[in-house]
C-alpha positions as CSV (number, residue, x, y, z in Angstrom):
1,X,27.8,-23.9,-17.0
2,X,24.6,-23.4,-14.6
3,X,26.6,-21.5,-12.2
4,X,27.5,-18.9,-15.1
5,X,24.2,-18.9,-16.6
6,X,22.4,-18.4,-12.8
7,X,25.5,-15.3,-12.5
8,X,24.2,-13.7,-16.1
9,X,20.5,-14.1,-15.1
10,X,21.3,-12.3,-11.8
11,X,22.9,-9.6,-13.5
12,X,20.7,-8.9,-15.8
13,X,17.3,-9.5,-14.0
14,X,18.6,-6.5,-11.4
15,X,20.3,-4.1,-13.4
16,X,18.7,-4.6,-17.0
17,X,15.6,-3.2,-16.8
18,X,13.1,-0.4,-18.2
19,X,9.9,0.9,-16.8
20,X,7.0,-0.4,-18.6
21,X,5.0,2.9,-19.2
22,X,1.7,1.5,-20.0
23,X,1.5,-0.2,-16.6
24,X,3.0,3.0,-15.1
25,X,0.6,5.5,-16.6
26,X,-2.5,3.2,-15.7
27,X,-2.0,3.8,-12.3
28,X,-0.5,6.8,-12.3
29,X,-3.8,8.5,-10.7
30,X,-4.6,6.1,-7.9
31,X,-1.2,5.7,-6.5
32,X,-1.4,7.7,-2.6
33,X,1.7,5.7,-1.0
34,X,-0.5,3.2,0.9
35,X,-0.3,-0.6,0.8
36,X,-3.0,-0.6,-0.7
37,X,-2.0,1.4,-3.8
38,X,1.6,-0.5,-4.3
39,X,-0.8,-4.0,-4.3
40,X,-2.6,-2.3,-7.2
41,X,0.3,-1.7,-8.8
42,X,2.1,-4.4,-8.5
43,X,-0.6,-7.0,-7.2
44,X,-1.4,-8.5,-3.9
45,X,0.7,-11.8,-4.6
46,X,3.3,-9.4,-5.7
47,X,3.7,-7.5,-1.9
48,X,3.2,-10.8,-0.3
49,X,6.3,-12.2,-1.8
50,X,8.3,-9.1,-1.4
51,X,7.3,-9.2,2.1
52,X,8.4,-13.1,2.4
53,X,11.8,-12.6,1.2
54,X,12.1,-9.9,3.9
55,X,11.9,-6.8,1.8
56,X,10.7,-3.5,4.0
57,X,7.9,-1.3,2.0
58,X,7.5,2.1,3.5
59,X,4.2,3.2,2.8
60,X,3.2,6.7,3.1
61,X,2.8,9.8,1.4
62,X,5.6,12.2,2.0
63,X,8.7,10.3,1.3
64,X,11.7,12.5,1.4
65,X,13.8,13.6,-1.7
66,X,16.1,10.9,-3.1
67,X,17.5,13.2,-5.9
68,X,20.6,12.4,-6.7
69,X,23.3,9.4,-7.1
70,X,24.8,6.6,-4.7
71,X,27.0,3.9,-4.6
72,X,26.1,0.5,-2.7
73,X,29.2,-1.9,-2.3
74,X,29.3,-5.0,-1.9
75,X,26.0,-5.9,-3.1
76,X,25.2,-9.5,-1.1
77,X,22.1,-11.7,-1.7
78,X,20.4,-11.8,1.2
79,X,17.4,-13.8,0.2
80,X,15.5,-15.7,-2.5
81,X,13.0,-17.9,-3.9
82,X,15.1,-19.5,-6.6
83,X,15.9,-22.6,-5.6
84,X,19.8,-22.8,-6.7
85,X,20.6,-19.2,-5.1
86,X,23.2,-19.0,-2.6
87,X,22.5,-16.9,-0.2
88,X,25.7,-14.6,0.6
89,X,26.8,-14.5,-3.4
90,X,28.5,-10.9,-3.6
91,X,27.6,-9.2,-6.8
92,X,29.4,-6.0,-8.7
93,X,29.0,-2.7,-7.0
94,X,25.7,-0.8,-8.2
95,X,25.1,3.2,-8.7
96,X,21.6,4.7,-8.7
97,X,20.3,7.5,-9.7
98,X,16.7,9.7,-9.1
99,X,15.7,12.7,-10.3
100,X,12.9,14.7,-11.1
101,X,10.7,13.4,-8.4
102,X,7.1,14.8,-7.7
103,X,5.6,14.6,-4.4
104,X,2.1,15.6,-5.7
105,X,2.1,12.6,-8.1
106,X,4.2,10.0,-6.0
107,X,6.9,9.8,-8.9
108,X,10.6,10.4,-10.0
109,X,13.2,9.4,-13.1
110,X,15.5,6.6,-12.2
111,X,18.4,4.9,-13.7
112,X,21.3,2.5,-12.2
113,X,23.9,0.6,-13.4
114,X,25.9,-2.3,-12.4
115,X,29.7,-0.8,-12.7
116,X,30.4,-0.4,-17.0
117,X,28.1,-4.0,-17.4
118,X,24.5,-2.8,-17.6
119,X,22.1,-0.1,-16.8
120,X,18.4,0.1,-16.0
121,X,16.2,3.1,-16.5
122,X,12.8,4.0,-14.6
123,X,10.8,7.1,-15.6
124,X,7.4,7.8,-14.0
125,X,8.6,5.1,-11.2
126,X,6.4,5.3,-8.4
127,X,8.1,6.7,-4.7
128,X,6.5,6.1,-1.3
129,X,7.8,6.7,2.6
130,X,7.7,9.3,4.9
131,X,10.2,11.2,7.3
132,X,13.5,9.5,6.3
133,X,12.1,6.3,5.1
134,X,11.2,5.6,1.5
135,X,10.4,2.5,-0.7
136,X,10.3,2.6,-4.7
137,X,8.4,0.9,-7.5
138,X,8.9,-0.1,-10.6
139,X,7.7,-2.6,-13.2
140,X,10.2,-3.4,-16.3
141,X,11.6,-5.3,-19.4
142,X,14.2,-7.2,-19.2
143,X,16.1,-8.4,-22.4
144,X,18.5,-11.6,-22.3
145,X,19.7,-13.0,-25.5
146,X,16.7,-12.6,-28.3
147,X,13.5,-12.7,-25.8
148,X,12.1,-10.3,-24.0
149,X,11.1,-10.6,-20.3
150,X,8.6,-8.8,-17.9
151,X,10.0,-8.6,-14.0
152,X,9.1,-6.1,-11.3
153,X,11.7,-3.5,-9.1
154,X,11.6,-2.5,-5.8
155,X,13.8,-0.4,-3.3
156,X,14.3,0.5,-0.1
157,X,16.2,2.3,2.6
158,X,16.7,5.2,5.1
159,X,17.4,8.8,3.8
160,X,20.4,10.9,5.2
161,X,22.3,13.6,4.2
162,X,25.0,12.1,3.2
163,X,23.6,8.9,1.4
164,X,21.3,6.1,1.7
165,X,21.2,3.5,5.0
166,X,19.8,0.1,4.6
167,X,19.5,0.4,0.9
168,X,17.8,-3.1,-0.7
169,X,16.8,-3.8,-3.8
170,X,14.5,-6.8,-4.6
171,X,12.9,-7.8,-8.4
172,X,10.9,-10.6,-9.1
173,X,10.2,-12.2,-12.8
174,X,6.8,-11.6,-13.9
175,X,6.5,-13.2,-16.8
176,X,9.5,-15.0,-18.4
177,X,7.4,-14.9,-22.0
178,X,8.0,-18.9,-22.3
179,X,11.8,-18.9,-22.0
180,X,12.3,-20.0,-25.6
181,X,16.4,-19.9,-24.7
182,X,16.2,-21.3,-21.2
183,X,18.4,-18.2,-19.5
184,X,15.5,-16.7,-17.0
185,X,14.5,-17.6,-13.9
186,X,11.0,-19.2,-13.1
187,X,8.0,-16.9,-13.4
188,X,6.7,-15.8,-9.4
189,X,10.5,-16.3,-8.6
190,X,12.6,-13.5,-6.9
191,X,16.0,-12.2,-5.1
192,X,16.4,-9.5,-2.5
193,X,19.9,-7.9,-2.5
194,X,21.7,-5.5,0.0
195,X,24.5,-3.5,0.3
196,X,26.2,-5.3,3.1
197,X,28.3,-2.6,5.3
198,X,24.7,-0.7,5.5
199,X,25.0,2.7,3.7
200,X,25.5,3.7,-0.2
201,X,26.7,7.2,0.0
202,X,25.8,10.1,-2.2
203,X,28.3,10.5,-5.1
């Protein structure tokens, strides 16, 4: 029964989410692309955690356009701060999506979904990189059962023309509002995922 309940967390934790605009808008103006402006953002105990689990951010101001959609598969966990994870569980195959991203403001639409399971939506999510590298920010809800939950998105990789190298995507749970049902994991706990032959290609 843990097992399945650790599976349904996973699931929904990465690819159940929505941007939380108020948090988005407030630092909408200071966000430049620098370390220093994803700590504000998310916090500095936030990027330090990210950075432990071995997530890359590329900082920078001139990311390169991600518009459009790819496919990662398999999705593998590669590391974690939960202790029951197993490192190497496979998940279901996972599609993203950007659009509409601005350069001048460091921001761009984005919505995934794990196969026909879920989906998660990010609009005004925050983009930073430069050349062919990029990383991308966003804070969200996510909803299990009848409570809400607050958990932070990231993801990374290497731009080419023909999809995405090296794509990861980490989240950590923010605040788990109490866990009246006992299905999130434990606030300042988090997973970093990969696609695991190295390339999601453009759809």
């Amino acid at each position: 029964m843990k097992k399945t309940i650790l599976v349904l967390v996973m699931i929904a934790l990465v690819f159940s989410c929505s941007s939380d605009d108020g948090n988005v808008q407030g630092a909408a103006d200071e966000f430049d692309g620098s370390l220093e402006s994803v700590e504000d953002f998310f916090s500095p105990e936030l990027v330090e955690a990210l950075l432990d689990l071995g997530f890359i951010i590329n900082t920078g101001d001139n990311p390169p356009n991600l518009e459009g959609v790819y496919f990662s598969s398999p999705v593998v966990l590669e590391a974690s701060s939960v202790p029951s994870d197993v490192i190497g569980t496979t998940f279901l195959d996972y599609t993203s999506e950007f659009s509409n991203q601005d350069n001048s403001t460091l921001t761009l639409d984005f919505v995934g979904s794990q196969q026909s399971v879920q989906s998660d939506e990010g609009f005004g999510t925050f983009v930073s990189g430069d050349g062919d590298l990029f990383s991308v920010y966003l804070k969200t809800t996510t909803t299990i059962g009848s409570f809400d939950a607050e958990s932070a998105l990231a993801i990374s990789g290497r731009m080419t023309q023909d999809g995405i190298e090296d794509f990861k995507i980490a989240f950590f749970m923010l605040n788990d509002n109490g866990d009246p049902e006992e299905v999130y994991i434990e606030n300042n706990t988090g997973r970093l995922l990969y696609d695991s032959d190295e390339f999601s290609p453009r759809q």
